[in-house]
TORMAR-786655 format. One record per atom (N, C-alpha, C, O): x, y, z. Coordinates in steps of 0.2 Angstrom, whole numbers, padded with zeros to 4 digits, always signed. Layout:
REM TORMAR-786655
XYZ ...
REM end
This chain:
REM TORMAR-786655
+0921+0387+0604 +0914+0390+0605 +0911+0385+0610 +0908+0387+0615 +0912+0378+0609 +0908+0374+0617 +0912+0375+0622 +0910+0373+0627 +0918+0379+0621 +0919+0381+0632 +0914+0385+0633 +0909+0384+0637 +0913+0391+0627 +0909+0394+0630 +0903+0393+0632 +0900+0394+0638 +0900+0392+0625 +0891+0389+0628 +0887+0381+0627 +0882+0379+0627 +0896+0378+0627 +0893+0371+0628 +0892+0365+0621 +0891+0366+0615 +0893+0362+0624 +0894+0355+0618 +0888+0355+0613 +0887+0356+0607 +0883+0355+0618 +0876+0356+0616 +0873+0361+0610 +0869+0360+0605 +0875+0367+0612 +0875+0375+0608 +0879+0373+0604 +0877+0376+0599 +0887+0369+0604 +0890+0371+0597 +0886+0366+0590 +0886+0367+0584 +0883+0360+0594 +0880+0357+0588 +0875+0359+0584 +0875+0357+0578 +0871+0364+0588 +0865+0365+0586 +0868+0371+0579 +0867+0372+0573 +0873+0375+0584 +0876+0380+0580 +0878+0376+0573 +0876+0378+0567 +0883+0371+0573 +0885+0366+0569 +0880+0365+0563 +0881+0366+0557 +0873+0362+0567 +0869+0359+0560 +0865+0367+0559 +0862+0368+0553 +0864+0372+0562 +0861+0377+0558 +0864+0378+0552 +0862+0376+0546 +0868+0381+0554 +0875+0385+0551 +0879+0381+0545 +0881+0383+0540 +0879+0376+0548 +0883+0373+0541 +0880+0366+0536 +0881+0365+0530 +0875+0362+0543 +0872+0356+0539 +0867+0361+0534 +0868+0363+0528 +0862+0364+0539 +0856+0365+0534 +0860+0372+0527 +0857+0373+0522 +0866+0375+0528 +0864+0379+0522 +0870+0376+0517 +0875+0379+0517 +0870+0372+0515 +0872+0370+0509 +0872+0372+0502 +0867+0373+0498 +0879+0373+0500 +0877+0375+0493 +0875+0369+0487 +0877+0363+0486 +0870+0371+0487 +0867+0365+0483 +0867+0365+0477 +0863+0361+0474 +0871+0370+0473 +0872+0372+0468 +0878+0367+0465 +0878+0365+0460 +0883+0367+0471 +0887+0363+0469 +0888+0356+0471 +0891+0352+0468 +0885+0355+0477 +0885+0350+0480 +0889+0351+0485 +0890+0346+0489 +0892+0356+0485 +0896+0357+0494 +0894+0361+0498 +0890+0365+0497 +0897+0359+0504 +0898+0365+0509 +0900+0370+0507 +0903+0370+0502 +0899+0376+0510 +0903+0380+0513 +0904+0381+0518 +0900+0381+0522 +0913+0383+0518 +0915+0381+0524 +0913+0389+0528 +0910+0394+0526 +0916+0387+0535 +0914+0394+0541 +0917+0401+0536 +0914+0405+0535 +0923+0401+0535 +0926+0407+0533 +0922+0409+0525 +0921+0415+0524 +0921+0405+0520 +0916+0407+0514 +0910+0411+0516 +0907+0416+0512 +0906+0408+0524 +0899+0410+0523 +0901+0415+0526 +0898+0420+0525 +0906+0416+0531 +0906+0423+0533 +0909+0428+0531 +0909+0434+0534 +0911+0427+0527 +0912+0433+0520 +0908+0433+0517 +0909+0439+0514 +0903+0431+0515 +0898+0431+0512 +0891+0435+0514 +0886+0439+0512 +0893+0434+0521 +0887+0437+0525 +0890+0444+0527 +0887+0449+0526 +0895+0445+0529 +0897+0452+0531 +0898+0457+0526 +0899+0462+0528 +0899+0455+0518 +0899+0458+0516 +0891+0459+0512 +0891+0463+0507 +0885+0455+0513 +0879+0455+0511 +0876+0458+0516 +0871+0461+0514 +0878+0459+0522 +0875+0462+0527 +0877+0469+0532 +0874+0473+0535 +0885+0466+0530 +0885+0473+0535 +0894+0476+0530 +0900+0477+0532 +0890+0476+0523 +0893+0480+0518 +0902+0480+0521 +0905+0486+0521 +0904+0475+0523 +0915+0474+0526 +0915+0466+0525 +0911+0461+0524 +0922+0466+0525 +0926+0462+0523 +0929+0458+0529 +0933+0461+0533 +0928+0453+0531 +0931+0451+0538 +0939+0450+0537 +0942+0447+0533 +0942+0452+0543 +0951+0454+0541 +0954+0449+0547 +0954+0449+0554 +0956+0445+0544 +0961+0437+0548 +0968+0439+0551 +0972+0442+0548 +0969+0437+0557 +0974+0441+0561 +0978+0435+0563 +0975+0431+0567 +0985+0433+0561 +0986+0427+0562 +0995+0427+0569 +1000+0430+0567 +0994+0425+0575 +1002+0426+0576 +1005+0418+0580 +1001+0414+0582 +1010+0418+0581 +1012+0412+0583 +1018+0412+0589 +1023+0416+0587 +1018+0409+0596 +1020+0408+0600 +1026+0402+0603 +1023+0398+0606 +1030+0401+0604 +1033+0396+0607 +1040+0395+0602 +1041+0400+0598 +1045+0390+0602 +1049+0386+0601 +1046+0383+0596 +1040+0381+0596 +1050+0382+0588 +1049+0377+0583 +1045+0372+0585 +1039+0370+0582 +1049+0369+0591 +1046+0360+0593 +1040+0363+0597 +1037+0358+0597 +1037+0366+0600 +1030+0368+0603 +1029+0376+0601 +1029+0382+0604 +1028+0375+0596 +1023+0382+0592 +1016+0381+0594 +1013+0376+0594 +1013+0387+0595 +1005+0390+0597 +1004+0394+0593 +1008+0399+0592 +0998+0392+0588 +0996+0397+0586 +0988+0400+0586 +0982+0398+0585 +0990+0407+0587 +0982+0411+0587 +0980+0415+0581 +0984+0418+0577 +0975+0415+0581 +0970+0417+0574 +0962+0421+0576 +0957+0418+0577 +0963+0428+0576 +0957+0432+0578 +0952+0435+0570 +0955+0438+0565 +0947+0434+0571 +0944+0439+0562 +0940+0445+0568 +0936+0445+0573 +0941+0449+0564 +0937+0458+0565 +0933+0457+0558 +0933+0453+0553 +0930+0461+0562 +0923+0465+0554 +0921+0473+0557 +0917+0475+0561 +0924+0476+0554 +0922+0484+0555 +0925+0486+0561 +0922+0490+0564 +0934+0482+0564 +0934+0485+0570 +0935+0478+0576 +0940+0475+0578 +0930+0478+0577 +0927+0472+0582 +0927+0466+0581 +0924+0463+0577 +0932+0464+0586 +0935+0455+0586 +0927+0450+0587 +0923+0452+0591 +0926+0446+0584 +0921+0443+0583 +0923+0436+0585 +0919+0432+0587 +0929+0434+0584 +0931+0427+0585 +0938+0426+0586 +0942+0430+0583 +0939+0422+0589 +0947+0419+0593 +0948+0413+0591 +0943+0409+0591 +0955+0411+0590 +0956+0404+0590 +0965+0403+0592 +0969+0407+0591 +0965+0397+0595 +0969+0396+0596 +0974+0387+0597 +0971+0384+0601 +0978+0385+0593 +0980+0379+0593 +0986+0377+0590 +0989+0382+0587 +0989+0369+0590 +0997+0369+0589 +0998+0370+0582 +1003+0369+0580 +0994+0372+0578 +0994+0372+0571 +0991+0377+0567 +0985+0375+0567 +0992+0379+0565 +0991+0385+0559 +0984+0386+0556 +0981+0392+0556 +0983+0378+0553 +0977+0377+0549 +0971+0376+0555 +0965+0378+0554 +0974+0373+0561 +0968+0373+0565 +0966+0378+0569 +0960+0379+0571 +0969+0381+0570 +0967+0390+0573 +0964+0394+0570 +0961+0398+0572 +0963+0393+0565 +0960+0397+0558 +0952+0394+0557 +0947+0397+0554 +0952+0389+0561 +0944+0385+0559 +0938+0390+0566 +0933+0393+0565 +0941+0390+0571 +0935+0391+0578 +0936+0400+0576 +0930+0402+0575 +0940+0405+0575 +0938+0412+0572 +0929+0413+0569 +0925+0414+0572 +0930+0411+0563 +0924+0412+0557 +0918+0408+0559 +0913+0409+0557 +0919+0402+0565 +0912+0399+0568 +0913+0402+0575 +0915+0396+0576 +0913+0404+0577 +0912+0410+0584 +0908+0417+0580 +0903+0420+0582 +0913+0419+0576 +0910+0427+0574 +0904+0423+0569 +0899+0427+0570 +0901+0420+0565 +0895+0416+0565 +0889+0416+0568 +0884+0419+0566 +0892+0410+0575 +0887+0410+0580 +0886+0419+0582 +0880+0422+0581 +0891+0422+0583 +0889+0430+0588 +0884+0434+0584 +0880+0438+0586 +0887+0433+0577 +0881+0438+0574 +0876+0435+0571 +0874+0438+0566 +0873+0428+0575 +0868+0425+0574 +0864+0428+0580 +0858+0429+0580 +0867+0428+0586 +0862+0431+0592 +0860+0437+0592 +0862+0442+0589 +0853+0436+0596 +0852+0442+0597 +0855+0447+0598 +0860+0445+0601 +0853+0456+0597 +0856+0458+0600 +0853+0463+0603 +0847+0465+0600 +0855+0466+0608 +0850+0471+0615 +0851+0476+0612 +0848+0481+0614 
REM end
């Protein structure tokens, strides 16, 4: 997300989205992928669907990780490991259906 709109926008994005909404219930976070199941099926009545595939040679594997919601890629990730591609998905489609829209 900060290639895209910068170091700056991913923090603010950061402390919106995950400092301030705290589950306070338990005393934890929740992570990007909880709250966006959460929201998309509170808002836009779907299930968001995780798309995972992987690239390269054993010793240099890539992997990429896209989530939809009704269709429409909402977030991308991509990195040398599994668990880390899976994280930038669910905070991009986040941020996107946090902006406005025309």
């Amino acid at each position: 997300m900060y290639l895209g709109y910068g170091l700056e926008k991913r923090a603010q994005v950061r402390d919106r989205e995950h400092v301030e909404r705290l589950d306070h219930s338990t005393g934890a976070p929740l992570d990007s992928k909880s709250r966006l199941q959460h929201y998309a099926q509170e808002h836009l009545s779907a299930t968001p669907v995780y798309r995972e595939t992987s690239r390269g040679t054993p010793q240099h594997r890539r992997f990429s990780s896209r989530v939809t919601v009704k269709g429409k890629t909402l977030g991308t990730g991509s990195c040398p490991s599994k668990k880390a591609a899976q994280q930038p998905p669910p905070e991009a489609a986040l941020f996107s259906l946090a902006q406005p829209q025309p």
